[in-house]
C-alpha positions in Angstrom: -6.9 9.8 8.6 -5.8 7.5 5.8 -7.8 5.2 6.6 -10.9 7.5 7.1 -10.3 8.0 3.5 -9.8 4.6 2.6 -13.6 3.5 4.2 -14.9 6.7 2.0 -13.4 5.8 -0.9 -14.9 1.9 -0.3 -17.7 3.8 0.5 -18.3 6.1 -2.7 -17.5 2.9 -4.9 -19.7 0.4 -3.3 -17.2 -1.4 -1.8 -18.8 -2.6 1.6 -15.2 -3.0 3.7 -11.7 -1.8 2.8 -10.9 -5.5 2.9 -8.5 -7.0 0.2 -10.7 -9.1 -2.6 -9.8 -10.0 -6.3 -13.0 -8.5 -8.1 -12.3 -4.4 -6.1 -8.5 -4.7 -6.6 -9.8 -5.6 -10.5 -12.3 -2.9 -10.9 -9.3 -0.6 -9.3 -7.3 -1.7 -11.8 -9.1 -1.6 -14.6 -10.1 2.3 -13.8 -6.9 3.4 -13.5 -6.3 1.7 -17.1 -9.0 3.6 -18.5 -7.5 7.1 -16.8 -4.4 6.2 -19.6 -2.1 5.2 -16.1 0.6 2.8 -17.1 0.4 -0.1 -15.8 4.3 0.6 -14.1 2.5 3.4 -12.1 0.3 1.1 -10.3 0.9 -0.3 -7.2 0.8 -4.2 -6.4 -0.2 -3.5 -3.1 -0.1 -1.3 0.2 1.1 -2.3 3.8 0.7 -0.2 6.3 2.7 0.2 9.1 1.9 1.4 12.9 5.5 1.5 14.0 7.2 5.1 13.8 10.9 5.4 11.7 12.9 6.2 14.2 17.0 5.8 15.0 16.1 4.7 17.9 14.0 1.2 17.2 16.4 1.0 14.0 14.1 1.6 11.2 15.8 5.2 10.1 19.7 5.4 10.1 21.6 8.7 11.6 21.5 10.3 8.4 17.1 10.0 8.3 16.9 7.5 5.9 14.9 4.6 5.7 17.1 1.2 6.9 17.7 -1.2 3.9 16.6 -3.8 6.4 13.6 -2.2 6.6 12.9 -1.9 2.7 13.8 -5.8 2.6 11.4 -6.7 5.0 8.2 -4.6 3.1 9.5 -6.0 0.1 9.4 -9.0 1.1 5.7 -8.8 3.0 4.4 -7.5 -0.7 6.0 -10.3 -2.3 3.9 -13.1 -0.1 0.7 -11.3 0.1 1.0 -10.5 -4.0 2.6 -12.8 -5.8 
């Protein structure tokens, strides 16, 4: 579904894939600077993950929360696809 909305959102704008490139992430950007957002509230950059967080592949501990492992590792994929 997220990605559904994604493609319309592409769509809507103009934008002919919901593939990263400079000048959409700019025109993103600068839209959401017009809207008065500050510029803390926007995000560098999405990944999106098919695995489920479960206990049992590790990703959630016993008391449902997210593995630090697991935070290190996005953080880490958001810091080499957006420096």
């Amino acid at each position: 579904m997220i990605l559904q909305d994604i493609a319309a959102i592409g769509k809507r704008e103009g934008i002919s894939s919901p593939t990263y490139t400079p000048p959409n992430v700019f025109l993103l950007t600068l839209k959401i600077y017009i809207l008065g957002v500050a510029s803390y509230e926007i995000p560098r950059g999405v990944v999106l993950d098919t695995q489920n967080f479960t206990e049992e592949n590790q990703r959630m501990t016993a008391s449902n929360k997210i593995c630090r492992r697991v935070i290190a590792d996005v953080r880490m994929m958001l810091n080499t696809l957006f420096p």
